[in-house]
C-alpha positions, 0 to 999 in steps of 0.5 A, a space after each residue: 669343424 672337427 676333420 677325422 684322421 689318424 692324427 690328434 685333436 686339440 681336445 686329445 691333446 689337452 686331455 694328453 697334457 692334463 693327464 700327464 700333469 695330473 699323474 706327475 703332481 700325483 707322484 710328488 704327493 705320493 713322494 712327499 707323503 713317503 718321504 715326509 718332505 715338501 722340498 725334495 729337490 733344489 728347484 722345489 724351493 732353492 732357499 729352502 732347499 739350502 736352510 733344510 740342508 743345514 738343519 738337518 746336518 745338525 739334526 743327524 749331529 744332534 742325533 748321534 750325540 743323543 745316541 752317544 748320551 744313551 750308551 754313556 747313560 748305560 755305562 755310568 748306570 753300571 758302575 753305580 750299581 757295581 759301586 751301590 754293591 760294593 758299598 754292600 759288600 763293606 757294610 758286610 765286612 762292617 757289621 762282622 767286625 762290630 760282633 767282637 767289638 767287645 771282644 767277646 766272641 769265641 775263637 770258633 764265632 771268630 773264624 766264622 766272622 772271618 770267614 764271612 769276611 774273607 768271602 766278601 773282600 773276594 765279592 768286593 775284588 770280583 766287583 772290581 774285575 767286573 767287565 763293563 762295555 769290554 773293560 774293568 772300569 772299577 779296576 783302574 781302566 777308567 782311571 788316568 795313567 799315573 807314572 812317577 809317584 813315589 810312595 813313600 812321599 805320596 799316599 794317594 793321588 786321584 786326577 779328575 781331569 786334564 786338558 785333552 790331548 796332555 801330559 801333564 806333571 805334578 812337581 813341587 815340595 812339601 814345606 811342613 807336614 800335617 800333625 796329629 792333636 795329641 794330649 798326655 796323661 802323666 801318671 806314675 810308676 806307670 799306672 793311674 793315680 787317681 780314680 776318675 770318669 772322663 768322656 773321650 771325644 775325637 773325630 769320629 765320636 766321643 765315648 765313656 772312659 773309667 779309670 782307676 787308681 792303680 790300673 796299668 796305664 797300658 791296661 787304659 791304653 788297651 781300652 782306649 784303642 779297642 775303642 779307636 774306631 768310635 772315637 778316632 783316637 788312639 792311645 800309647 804308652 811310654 815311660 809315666 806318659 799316657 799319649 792320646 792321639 787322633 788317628 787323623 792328621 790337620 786343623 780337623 783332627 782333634 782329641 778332648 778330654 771332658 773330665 765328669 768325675 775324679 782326676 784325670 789331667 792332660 797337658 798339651 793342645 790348648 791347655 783345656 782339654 782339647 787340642 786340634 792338628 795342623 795342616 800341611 804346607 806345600 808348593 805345587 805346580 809352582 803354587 806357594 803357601 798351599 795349606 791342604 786339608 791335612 795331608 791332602 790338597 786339592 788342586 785346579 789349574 788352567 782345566 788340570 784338576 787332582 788331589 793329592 794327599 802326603 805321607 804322614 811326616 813327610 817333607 822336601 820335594 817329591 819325585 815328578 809325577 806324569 799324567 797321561 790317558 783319557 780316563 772315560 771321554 763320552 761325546 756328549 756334545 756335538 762340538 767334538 773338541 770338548 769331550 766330558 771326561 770321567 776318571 775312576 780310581 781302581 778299587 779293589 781291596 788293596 787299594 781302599 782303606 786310608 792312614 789306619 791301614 789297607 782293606 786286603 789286611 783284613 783277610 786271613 793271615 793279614 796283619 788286621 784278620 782275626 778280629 779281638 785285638 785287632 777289631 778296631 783298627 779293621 773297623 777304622 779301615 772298613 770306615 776310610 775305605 768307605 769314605 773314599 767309596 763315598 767320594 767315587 760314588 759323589 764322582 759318578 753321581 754327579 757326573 750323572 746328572 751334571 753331565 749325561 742326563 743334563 746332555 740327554 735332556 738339552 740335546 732332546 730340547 734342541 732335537 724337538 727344536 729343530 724338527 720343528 724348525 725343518 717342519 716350518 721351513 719344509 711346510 709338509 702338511 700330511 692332511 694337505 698332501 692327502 687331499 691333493 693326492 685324492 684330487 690329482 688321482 681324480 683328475 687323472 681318471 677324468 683325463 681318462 675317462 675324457 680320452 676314452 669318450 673321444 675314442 669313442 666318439 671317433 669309432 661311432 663318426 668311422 661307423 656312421 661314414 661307413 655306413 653311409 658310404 655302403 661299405 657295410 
């Protein structure tokens, strides 16, 4: 039998303890729906606890990685399309020069030639100068710190990478140069003997050459050169000798004379025509016998990659040579000891060009401005200087897509991986949790609605008591 008094009932209680547990399931629901998580605390689940803490340690590593992707992906798109414009800049220069490839223009069409030249070369510096994320990465800030060289025995070198953290030296000695292929016309009392058509190949392509009986060999010399730039070969007089030289050096330079009608014989090379140049010879790095690619040798050794290309002629040792610096180090892996590395080699006029000269000669007052006699040497230069944009274009492009977009989509593949991983091992499910909500937010008005009942009831029994007892 129920007693009425000021202290609680059973059935209170047990409407107090529901509530209570009704409004504390509830708030983990609401807390699991913010937070998106099943396991808030250790005791929700210890094991569990454990595995998610760990997932997502690498889940926040893969994400600052993939954050590191994206700005490196910002950078490396700038200097594409800085290097794209300055790719535009030399074909201006280019098709300048090809106006007097015949050297028909007037000297007034000349200056105006120049002029549209000068105002590239000035766009194509400005280019290099341009600030990326706070530094002239066209202009030798992403390149590596090179100390020692001589350049009267290296031309060029170009470091693609080192181990981080070192110092690295290049030593060694140059054993034989790289030669021209050269053949030699023998004429006499220096001029043509006989009349003769021959097609002139080298390298670069062939051309048309007519030749007459008694024409000056210097006057021949002249046209070949004003064609250097087709054919990659040059001409020079000396004495009755007639030499036909390729502007390149190595196993690759080569120079043929194709006689179609006449008279026109050459000596040297292989004895029919054609003659080909040999590579160097070198040691470096404590490596014999290397043959390069002409003057040039391309070096791997234990993760220190470079090129390094010889003066022509040049033999002996060479003065040591020190690489230090980072070039471009981006973090696109989550192990931070192997960062990805991109070196670009400064590029402004003076810098570009290659064995027929630099591009800054183009402008006025250079020894290759004004364009007539000097059109196709300027033409040879624009054409090295756009190979070796070309090799830097290779460079960035492929570090592109070999190292930032293969990264960004790896580290997306693991990123999707791991959130569903945590998913499983959380087991959140938003609908589930939703429901639950509902349900504790249900039985916690019923705990009140039951609590307000007995309240109730108890005034109704204190009413009827009173009642009874005349005290209303």
């Amino acid at each position: 039998m129920s007693r009425i008094g000021a202290t609680l009932s059973g059935m209170e209680r047990s409407l107090l303890n529901r509530l209570a547990e009704a409004n504390a399931a509830a708030t983990l629901n609401s807390l699991r729906m913010a937070s998106g998580q099943r396991v808030l605390v250790p005791k929700d689940d210890p094991s569990a606890f454990i595995t998610l803490s760990s997932l997502q340690a690498q889940l926040s590593r893969i994400t600052a990685t993939m954050d590191n992707a994206t700005a490196a992906s910002g950078v490396v798109q700038q200097i594409q399309t800085a290097l794209s414009s300055m790719e535009e800049e030399l074909q201006t220069i280019r098709s300048q020069l090809l106006l007097d490839e015949d050297r028909s223009l007037t000297s007034d069409q000349r200056a105006a030639a120049q002029a549209n030249i000068d105002a590239a070369l000035d766009q194509l510096n400005a280019l290099a100068n341009t600030s990326i994320n706070g530094r002239h990465l066209l202009g030798g800030a992403a390149d590596y710190l090179i100390t020692g060289r001589d350049p009267q025995q290296v031309a060029r070198l170009q470091v693609y990478a080192t181990v981080p953290d070192s110092t690295p030296t290049i030593t060694g000695s140059v054993t034989s140069a790289a030669t021209q292929a050269t053949l030699v016309h023998t004429g006499s009392g220096g001029k043509i003997t006989a009349d003769a058509t021959f097609t002139l190949s080298g390298t670069r392509g062939s051309t048309s050459i007519t030749v007459t009986n008694n024409e000056d060999l210097d006057d021949v010399a002249g046209r070949i050169n004003d064609l250097s730039h087709t054919t990659g070969v040059t001409a020079s007089v000396s004495g009755d000798d007639l030499t036909l030289q390729s502007v390149d050096y190595g196993s690759g330079a080569s120079v043929a004379v194709d006689v179609t009608s006449g008279t026109f014989n050459v000596t040297g090379g292989d004895g029919d025509g054609t003659a080909n140049g040999t590579d160097a010879v070198a040691t470096i790095n404590g490596m014999t016998g290397l043959v390069g690619d002409g003057n040039r040798f391309t070096v791997s050794q234990n993760g220190f990659r470079f090129q390094i290309e010889f003066q022509p002629g040049f033999t002996g040792s060479f003065d040591t040579i020190t690489v230090s610096g980072q070039a471009l180090r981006f973090a696109l892996s989550p192990e931070l000891d192997y960062p990805s590395t991109l070196a670009v080699p400064s590029l402004y006029a003076w810098d570009l060009g290659g064995i027929s000269g630099r591009l800054d000669q183009l402008a006025s007052g250079g020894a290759l401005s004004g364009l007539d006699g000097n059109t196709s040497q300027a033409i040879r230069v624009v054409d090295e200087a756009l190979g070796q944009l070309e090799i830097v274009q290779g460079v960035v492009d492929g570090f592109y897509n070999a190292s930032v977009q293969t990264a960004s989509s790896l580290l997306a593949d693991f990123q999707e991986d791991l959130e569903t991983t945590i998913e499983a091992v959380d087991g959140y499910d938003e609908n589930e949790e939703s429901y639950l909500l509902s349900k504790n937010l249900q039985l916690s008005a019923n705990a009140v609605a039951g609590l307000a009942m007995l309240t109730e009831q108890r005034e109704s029994l204190v009413a009827l008591v009173e009642l009874l007892a005349g005290l209303r």
